[in-house]
PyMOL Python script that loads the backbone (N, CA, C, O; Angstrom):
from pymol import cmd

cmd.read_pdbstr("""\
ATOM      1  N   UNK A   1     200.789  31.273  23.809  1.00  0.00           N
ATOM      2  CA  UNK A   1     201.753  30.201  23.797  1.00  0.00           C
ATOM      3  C   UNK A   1     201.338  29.123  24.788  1.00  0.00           C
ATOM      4  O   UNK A   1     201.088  29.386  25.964  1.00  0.00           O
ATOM      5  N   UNK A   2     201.289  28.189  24.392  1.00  0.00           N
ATOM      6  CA  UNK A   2     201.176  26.562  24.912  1.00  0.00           C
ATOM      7  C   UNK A   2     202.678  26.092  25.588  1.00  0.00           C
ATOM      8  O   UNK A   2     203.710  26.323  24.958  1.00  0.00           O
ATOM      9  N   UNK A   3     202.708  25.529  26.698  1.00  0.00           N
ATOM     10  CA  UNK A   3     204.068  24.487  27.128  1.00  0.00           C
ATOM     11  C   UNK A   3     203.255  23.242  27.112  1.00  0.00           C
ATOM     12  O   UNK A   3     202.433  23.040  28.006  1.00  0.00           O
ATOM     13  N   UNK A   4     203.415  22.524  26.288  1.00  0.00           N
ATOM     14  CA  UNK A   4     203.593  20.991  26.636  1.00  0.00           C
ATOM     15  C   UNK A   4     204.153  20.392  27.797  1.00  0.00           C
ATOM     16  O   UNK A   4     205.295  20.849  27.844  1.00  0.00           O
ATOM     17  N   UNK A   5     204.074  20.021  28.262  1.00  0.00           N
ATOM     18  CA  UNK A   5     205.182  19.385  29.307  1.00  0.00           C
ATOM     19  C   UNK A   5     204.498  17.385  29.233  1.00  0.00           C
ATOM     20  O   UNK A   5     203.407  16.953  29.604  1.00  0.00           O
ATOM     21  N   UNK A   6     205.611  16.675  28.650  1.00  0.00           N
ATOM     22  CA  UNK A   6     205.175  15.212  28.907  1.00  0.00           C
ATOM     23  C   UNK A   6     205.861  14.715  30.173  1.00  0.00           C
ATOM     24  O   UNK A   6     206.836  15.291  30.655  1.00  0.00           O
ATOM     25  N   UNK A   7     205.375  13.753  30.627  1.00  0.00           N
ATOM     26  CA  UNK A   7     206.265  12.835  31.388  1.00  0.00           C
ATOM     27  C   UNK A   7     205.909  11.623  31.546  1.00  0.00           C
ATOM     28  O   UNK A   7     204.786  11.208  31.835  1.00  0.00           O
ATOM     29  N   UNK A   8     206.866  11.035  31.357  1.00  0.00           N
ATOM     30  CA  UNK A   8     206.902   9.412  30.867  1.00  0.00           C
ATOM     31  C   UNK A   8     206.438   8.380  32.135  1.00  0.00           C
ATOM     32  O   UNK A   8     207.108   8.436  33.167  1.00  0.00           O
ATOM     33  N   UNK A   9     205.506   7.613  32.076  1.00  0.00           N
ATOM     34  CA  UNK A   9     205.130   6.715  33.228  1.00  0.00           C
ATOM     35  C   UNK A   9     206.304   5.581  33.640  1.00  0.00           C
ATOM     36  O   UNK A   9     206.750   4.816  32.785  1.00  0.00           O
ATOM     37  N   UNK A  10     206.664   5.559  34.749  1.00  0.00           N
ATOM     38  CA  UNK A  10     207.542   5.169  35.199  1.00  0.00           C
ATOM     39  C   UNK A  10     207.180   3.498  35.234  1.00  0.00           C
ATOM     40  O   UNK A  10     206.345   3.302  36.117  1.00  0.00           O
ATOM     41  N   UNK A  11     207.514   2.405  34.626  1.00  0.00           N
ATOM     42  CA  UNK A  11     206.901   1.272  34.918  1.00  0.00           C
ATOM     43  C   UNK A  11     207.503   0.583  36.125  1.00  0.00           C
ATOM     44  O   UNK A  11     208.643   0.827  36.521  1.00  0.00           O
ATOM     45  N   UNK A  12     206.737  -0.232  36.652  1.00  0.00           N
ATOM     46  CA  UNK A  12     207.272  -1.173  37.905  1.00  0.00           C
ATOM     47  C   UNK A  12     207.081  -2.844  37.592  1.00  0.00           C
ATOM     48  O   UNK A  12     206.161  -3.582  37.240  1.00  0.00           O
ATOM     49  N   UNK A  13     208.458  -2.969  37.924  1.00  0.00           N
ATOM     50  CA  UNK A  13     208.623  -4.680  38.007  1.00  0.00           C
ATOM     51  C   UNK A  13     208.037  -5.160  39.458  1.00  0.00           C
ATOM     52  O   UNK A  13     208.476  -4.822  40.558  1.00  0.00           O
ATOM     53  N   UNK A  14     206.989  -5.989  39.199  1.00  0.00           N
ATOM     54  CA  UNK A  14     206.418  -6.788  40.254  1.00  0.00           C
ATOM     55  C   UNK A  14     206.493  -8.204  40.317  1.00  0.00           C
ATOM     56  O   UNK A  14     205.710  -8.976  39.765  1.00  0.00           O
ATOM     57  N   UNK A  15     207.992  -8.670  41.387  1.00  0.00           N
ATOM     58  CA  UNK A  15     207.935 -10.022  41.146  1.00  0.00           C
ATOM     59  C   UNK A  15     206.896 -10.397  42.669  1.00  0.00           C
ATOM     60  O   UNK A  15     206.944  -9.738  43.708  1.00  0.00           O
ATOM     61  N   UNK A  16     206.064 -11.534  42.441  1.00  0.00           N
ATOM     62  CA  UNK A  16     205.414 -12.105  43.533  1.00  0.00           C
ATOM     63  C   UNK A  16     206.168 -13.912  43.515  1.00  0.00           C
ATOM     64  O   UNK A  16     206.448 -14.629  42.554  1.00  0.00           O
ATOM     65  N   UNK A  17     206.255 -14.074  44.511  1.00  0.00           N
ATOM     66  CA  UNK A  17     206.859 -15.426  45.086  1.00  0.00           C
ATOM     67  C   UNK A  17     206.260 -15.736  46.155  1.00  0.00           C
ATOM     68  O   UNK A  17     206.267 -14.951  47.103  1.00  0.00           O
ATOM     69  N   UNK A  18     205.443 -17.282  46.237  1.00  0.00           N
ATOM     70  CA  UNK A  18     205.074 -17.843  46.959  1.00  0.00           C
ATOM     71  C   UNK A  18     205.736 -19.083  47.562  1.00  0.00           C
ATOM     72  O   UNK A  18     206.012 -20.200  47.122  1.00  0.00           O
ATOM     73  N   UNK A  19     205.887 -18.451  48.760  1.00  0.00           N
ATOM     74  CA  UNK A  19     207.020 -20.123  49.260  1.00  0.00           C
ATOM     75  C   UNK A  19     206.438 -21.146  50.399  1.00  0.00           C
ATOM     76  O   UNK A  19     207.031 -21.831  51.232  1.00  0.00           O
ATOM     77  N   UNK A  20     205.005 -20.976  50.102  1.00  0.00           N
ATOM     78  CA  UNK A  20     204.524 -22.464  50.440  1.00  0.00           C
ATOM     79  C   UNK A  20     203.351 -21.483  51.949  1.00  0.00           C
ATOM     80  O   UNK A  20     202.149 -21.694  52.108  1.00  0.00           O
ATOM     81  N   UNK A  21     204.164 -20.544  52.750  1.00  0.00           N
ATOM     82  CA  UNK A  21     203.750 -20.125  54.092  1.00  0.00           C
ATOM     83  C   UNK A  21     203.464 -18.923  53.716  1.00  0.00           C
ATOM     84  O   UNK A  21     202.298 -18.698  54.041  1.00  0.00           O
ATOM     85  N   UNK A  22     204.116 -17.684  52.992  1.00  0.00           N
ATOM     86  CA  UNK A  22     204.202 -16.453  52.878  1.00  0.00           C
ATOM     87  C   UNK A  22     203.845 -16.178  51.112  1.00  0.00           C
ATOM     88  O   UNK A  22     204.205 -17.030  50.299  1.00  0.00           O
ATOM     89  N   UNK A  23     203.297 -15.229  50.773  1.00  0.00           N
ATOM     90  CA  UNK A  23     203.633 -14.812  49.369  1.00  0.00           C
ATOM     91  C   UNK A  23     204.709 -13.193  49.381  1.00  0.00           C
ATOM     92  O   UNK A  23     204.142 -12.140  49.670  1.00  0.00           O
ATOM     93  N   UNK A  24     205.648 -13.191  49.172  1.00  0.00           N
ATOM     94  CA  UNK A  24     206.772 -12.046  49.327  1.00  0.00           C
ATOM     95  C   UNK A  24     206.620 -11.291  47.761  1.00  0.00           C
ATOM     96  O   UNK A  24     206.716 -11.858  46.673  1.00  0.00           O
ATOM     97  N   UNK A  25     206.422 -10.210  47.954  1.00  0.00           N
ATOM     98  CA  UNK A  25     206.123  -9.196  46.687  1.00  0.00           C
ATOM     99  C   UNK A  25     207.551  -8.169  46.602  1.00  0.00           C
ATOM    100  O   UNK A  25     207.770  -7.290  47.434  1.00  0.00           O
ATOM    101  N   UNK A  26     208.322  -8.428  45.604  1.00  0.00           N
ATOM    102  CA  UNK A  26     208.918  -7.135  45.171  1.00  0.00           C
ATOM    103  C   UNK A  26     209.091  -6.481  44.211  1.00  0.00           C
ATOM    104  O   UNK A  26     209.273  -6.936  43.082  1.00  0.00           O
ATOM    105  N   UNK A  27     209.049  -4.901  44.625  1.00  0.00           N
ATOM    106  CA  UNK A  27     208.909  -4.222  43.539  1.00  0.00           C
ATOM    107  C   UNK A  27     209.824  -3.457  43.058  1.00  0.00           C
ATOM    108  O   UNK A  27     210.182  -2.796  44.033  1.00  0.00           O
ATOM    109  N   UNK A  28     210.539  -3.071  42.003  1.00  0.00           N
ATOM    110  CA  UNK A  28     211.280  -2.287  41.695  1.00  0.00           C
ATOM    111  C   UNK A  28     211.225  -1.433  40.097  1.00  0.00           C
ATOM    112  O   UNK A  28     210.452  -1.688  39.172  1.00  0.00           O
ATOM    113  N   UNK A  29     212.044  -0.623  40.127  1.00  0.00           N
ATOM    114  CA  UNK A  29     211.989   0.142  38.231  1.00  0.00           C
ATOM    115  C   UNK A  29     212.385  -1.077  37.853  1.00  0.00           C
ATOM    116  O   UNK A  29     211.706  -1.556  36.945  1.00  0.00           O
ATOM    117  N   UNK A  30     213.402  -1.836  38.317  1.00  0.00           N
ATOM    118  CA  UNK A  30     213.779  -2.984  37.452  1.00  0.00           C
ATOM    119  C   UNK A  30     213.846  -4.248  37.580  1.00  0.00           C
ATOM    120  O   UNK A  30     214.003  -4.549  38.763  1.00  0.00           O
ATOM    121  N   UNK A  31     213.788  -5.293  36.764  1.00  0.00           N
ATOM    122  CA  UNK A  31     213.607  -6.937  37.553  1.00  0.00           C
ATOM    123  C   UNK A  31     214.959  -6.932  38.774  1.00  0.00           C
ATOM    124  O   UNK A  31     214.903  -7.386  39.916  1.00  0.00           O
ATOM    125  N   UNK A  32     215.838  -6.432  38.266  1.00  0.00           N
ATOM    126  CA  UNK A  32     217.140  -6.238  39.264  1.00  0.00           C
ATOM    127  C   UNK A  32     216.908  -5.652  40.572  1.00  0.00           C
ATOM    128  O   UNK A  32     217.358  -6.182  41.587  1.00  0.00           O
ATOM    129  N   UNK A  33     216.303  -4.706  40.591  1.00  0.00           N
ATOM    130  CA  UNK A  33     216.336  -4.089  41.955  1.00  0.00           C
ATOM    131  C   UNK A  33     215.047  -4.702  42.487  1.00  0.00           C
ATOM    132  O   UNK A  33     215.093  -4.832  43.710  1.00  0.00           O
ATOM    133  N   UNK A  34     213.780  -5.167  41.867  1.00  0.00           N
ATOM    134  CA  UNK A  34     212.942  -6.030  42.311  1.00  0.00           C
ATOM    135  C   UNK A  34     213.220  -7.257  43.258  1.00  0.00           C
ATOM    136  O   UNK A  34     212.846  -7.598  44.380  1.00  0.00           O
ATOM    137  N   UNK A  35     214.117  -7.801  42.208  1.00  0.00           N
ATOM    138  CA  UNK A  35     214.846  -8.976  42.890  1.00  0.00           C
ATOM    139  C   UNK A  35     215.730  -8.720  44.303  1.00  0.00           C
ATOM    140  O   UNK A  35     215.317  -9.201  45.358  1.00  0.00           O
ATOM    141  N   UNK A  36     216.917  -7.968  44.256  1.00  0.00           N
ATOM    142  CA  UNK A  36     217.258  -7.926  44.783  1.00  0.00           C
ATOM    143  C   UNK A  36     216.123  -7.243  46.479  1.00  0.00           C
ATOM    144  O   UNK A  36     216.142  -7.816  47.568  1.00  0.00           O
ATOM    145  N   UNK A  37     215.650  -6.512  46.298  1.00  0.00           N
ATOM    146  CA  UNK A  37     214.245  -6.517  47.469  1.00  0.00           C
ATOM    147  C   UNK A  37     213.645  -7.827  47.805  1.00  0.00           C
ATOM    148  O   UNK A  37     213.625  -8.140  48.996  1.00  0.00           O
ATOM    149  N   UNK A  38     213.295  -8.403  47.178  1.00  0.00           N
ATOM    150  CA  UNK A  38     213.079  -9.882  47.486  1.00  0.00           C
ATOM    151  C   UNK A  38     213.799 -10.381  48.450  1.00  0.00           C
ATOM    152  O   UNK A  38     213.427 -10.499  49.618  1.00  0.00           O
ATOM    153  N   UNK A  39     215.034 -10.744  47.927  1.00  0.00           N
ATOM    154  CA  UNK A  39     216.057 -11.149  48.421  1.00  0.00           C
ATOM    155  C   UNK A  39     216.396 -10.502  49.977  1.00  0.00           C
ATOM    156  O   UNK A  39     216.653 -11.249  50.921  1.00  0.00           O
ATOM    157  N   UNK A  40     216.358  -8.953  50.115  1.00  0.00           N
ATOM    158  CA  UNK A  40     216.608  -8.754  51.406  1.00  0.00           C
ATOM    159  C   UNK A  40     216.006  -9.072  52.242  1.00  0.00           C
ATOM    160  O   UNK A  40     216.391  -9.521  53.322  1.00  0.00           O
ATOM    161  N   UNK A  41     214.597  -8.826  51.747  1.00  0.00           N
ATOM    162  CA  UNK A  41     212.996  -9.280  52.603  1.00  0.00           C
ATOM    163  C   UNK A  41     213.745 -10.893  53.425  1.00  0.00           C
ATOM    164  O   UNK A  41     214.206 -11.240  54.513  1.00  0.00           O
ATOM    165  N   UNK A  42     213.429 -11.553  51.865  1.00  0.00           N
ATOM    166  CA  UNK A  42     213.946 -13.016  52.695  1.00  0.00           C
ATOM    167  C   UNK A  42     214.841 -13.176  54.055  1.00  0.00           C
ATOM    168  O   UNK A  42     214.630 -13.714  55.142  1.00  0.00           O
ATOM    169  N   UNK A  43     216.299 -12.224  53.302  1.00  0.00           N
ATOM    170  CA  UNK A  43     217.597 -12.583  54.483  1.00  0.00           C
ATOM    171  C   UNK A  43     216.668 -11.798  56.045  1.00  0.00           C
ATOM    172  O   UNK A  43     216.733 -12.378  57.129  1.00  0.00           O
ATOM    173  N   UNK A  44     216.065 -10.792  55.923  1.00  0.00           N
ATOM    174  CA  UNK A  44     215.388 -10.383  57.756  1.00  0.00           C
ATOM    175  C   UNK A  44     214.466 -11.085  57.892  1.00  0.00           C
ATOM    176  O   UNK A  44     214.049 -11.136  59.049  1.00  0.00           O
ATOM    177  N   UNK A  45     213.537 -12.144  56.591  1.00  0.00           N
ATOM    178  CA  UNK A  45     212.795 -13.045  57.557  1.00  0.00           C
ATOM    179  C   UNK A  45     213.826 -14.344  58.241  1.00  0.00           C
ATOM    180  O   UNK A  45     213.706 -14.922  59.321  1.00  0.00           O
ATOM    181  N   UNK A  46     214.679 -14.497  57.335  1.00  0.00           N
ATOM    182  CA  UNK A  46     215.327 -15.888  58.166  1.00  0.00           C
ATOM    183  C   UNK A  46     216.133 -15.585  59.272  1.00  0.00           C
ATOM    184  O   UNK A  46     216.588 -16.474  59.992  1.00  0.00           O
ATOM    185  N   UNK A  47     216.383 -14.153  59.494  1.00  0.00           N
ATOM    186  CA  UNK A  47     216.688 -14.043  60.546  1.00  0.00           C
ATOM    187  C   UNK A  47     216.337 -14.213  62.263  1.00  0.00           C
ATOM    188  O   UNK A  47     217.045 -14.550  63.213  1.00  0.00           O
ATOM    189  N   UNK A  48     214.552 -13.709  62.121  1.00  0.00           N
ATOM    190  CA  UNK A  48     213.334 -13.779  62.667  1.00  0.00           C
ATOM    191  C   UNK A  48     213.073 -15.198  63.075  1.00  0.00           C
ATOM    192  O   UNK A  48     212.729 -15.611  64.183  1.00  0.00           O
ATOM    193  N   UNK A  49     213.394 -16.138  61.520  1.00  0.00           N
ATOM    194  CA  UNK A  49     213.064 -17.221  61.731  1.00  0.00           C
ATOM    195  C   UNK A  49     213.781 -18.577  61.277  1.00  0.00           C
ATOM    196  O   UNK A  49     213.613 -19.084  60.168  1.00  0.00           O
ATOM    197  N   UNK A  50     214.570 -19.077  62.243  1.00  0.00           N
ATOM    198  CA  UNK A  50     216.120 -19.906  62.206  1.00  0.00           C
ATOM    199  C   UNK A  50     215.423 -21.136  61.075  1.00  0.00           C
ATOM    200  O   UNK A  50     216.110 -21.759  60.266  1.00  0.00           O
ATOM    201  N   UNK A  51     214.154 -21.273  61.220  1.00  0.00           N
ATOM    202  CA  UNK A  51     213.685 -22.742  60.102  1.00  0.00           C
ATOM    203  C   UNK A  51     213.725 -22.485  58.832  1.00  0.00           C
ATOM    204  O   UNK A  51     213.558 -23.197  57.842  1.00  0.00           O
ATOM    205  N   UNK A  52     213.982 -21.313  58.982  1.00  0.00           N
ATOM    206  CA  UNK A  52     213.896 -20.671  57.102  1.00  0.00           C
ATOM    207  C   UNK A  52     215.130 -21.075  56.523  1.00  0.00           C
ATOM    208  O   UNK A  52     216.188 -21.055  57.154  1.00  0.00           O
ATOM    209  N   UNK A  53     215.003 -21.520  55.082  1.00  0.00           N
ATOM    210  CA  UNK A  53     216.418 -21.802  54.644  1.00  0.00           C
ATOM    211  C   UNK A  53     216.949 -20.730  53.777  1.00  0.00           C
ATOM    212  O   UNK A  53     216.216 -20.481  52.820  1.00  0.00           O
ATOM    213  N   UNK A  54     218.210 -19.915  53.873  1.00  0.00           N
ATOM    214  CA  UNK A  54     218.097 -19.293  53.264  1.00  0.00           C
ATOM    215  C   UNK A  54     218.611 -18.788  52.266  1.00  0.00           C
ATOM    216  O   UNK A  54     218.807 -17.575  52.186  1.00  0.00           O
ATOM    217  N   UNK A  55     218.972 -19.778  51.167  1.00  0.00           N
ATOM    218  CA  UNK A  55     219.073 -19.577  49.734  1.00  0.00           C
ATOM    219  C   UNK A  55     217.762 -20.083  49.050  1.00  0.00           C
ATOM    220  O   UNK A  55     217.841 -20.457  47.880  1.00  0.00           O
ATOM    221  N   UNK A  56     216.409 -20.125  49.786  1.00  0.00           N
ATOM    222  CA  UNK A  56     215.610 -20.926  49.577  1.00  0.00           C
ATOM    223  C   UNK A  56     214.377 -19.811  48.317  1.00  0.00           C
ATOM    224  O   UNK A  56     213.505 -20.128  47.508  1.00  0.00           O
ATOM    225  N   UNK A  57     214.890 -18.650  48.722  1.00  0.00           N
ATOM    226  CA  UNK A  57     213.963 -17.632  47.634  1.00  0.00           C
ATOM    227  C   UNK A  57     214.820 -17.466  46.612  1.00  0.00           C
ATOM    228  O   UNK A  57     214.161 -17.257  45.594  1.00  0.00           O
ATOM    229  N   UNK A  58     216.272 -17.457  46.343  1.00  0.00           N
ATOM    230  CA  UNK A  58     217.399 -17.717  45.187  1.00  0.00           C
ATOM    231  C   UNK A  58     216.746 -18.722  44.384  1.00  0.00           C
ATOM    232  O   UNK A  58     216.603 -18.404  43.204  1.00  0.00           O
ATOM    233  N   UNK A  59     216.365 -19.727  44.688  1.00  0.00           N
ATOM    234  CA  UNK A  59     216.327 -21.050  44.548  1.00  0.00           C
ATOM    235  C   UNK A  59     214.968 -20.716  43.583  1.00  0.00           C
ATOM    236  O   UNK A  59     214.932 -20.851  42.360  1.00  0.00           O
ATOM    237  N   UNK A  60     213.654 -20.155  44.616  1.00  0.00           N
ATOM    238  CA  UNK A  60     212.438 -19.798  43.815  1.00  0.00           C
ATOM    239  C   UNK A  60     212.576 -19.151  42.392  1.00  0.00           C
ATOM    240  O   UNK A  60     212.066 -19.620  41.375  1.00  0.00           O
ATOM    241  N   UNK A  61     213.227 -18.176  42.447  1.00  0.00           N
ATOM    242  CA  UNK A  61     213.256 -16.630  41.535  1.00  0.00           C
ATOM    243  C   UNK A  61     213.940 -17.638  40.533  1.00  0.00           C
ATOM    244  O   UNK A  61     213.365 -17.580  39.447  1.00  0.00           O
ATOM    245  N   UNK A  62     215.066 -18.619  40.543  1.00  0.00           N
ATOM    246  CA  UNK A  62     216.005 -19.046  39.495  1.00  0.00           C
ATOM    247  C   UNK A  62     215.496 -20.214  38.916  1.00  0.00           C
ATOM    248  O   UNK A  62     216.247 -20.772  38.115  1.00  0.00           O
ATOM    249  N   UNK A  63     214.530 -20.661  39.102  1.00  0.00           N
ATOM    250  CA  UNK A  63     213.770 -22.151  38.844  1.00  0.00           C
ATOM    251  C   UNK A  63     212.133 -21.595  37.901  1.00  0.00           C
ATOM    252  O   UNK A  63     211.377 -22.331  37.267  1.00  0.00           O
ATOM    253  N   UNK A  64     212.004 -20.042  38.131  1.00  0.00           N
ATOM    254  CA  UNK A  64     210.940 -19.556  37.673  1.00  0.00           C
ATOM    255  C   UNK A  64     209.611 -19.801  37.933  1.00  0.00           C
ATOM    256  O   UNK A  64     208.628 -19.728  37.196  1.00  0.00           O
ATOM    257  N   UNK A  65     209.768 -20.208  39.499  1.00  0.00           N
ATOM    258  CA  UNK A  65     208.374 -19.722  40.500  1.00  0.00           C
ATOM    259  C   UNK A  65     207.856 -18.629  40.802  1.00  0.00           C
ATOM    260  O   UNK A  65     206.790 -18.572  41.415  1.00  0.00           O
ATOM    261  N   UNK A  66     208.667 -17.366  40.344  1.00  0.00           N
ATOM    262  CA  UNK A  66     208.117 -16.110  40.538  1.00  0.00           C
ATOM    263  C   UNK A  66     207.467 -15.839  39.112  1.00  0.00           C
ATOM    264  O   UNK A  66     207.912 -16.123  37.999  1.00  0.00           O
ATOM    265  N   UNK A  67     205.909 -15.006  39.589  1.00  0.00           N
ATOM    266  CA  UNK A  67     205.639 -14.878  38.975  1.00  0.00           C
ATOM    267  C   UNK A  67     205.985 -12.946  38.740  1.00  0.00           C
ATOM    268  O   UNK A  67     205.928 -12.122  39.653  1.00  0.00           O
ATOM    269  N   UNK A  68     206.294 -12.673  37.420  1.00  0.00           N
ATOM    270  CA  UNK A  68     206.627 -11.278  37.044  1.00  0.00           C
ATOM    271  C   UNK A  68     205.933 -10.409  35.914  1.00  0.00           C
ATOM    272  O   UNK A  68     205.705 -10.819  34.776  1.00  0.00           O
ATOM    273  N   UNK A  69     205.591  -8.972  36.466  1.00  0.00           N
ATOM    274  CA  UNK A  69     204.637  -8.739  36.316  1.00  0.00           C
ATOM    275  C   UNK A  69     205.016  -7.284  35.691  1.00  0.00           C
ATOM    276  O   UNK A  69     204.792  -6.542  36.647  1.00  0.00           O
ATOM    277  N   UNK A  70     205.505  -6.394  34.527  1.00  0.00           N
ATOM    278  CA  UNK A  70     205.558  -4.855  34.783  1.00  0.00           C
ATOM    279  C   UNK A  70     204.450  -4.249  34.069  1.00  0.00           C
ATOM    280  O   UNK A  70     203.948  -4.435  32.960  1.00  0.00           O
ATOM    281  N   UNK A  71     204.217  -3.457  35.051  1.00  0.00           N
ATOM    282  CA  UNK A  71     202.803  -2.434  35.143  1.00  0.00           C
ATOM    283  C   UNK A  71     203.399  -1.028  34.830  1.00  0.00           C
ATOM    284  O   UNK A  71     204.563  -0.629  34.806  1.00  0.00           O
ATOM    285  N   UNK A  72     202.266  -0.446  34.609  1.00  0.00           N
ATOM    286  CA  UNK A  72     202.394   1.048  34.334  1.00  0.00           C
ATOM    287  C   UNK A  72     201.403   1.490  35.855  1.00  0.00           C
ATOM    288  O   UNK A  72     200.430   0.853  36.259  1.00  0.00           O
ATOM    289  N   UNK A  73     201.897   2.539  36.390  1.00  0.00           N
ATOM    290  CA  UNK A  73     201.137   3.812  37.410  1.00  0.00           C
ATOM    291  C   UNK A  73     199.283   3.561  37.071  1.00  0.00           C
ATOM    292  O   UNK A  73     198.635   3.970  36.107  1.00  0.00           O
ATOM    293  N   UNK A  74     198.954   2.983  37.920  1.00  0.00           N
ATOM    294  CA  UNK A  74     197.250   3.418  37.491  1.00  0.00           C
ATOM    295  C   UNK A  74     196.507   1.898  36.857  1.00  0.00           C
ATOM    296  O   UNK A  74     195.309   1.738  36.624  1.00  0.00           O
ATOM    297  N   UNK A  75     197.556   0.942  36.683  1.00  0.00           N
ATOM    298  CA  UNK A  75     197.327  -0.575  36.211  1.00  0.00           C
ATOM    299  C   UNK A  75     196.976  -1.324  37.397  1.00  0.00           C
ATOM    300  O   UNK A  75     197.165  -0.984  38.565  1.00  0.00           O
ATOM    301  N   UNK A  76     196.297  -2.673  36.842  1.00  0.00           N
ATOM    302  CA  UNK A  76     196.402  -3.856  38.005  1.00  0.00           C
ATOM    303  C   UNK A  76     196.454  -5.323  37.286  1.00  0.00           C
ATOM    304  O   UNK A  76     196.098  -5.664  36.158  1.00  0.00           O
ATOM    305  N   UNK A  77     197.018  -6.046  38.336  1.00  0.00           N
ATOM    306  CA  UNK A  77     196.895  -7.509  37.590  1.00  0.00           C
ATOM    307  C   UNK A  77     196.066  -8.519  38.174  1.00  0.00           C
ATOM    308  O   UNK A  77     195.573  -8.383  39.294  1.00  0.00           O
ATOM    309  N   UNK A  78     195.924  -9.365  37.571  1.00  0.00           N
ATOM    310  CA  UNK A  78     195.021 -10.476  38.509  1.00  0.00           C
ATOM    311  C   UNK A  78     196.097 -11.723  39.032  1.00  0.00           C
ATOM    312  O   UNK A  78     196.701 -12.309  38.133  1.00  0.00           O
ATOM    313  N   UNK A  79     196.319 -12.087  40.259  1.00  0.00           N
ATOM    314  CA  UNK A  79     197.569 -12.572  40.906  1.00  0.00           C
ATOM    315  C   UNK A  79     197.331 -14.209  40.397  1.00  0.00           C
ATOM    316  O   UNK A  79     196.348 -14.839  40.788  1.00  0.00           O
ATOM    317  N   UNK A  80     198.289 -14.767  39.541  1.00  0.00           N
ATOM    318  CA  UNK A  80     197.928 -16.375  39.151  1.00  0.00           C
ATOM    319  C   UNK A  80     197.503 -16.540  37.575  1.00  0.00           C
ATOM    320  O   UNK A  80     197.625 -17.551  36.884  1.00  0.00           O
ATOM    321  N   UNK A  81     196.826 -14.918  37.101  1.00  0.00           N
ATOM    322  CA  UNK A  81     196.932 -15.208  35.640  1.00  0.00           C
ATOM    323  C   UNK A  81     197.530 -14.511  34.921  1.00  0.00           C
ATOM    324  O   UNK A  81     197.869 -15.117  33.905  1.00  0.00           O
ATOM    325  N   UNK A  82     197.912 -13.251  34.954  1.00  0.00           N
ATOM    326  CA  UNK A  82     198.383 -12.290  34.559  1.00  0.00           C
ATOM    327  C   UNK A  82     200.261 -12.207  34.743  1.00  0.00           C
ATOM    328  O   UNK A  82     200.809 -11.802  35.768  1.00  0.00           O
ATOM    329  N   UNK A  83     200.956 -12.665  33.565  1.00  0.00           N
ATOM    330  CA  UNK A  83     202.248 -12.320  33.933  1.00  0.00           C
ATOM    331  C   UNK A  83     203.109 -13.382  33.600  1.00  0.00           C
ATOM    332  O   UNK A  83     204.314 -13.298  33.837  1.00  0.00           O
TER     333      UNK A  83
END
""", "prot")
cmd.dss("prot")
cmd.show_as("cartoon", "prot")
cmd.util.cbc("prot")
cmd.orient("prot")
C-alpha cells in the first residue's frame, strides 16, 4: 500500500513600493494582509522619522505604484518587470 500525501503550495502576495528614499516590501497569503504589513512598516517608520508623511504609502498602494507580485515557494521575480 502507497499513501499519497499532497500538499498544496502556499502562494505569497508580494507587494514592493518605492517611495522615492526606501523600497518597503510586503508580504502576505493575501494582497490584504500584504498590505496591511506595508502599512504598519510605514506607521514605525514615521514614527522614527517626524518628515515622513504618513498617509503617504495609502496614497502609493491606492494610485497603483505598488508593484504586485504572487509567487509560488521556490519562484522569483525580476523587480521592475515582472508583475
Amino acid at each position: 500500500m502507497y499513501q499519497v500525501t499532497c500538499r498544496r503550495a502556499l502562494a505569497m502576495v508580494v507587494i514592493i513600493v518605492n517611495t522615492g528614499h526606501y523600497e518597503f516590501i510586503g508580504l502576505g497569503e493575501t494582497h490584504g494582509q500584504a498590505t496591511e504589513g506595508l502599512l504598519k512598516r510605514w506607521d514605525e517608520h514615521c514614527e522614527r522619522n517626524p518628515d515622513a508623511e504618513s498617509g503617504y504609502m495609502q496614497e502609493l498602494i491606492e494610485e497603483g505604484s505598488a508593484q504586485v507580485v504572487e509567487m509560488e515557494p521556490g519562484s522569483a521575480v525580476i523587480y521592475g518587470l515582472d508583475g
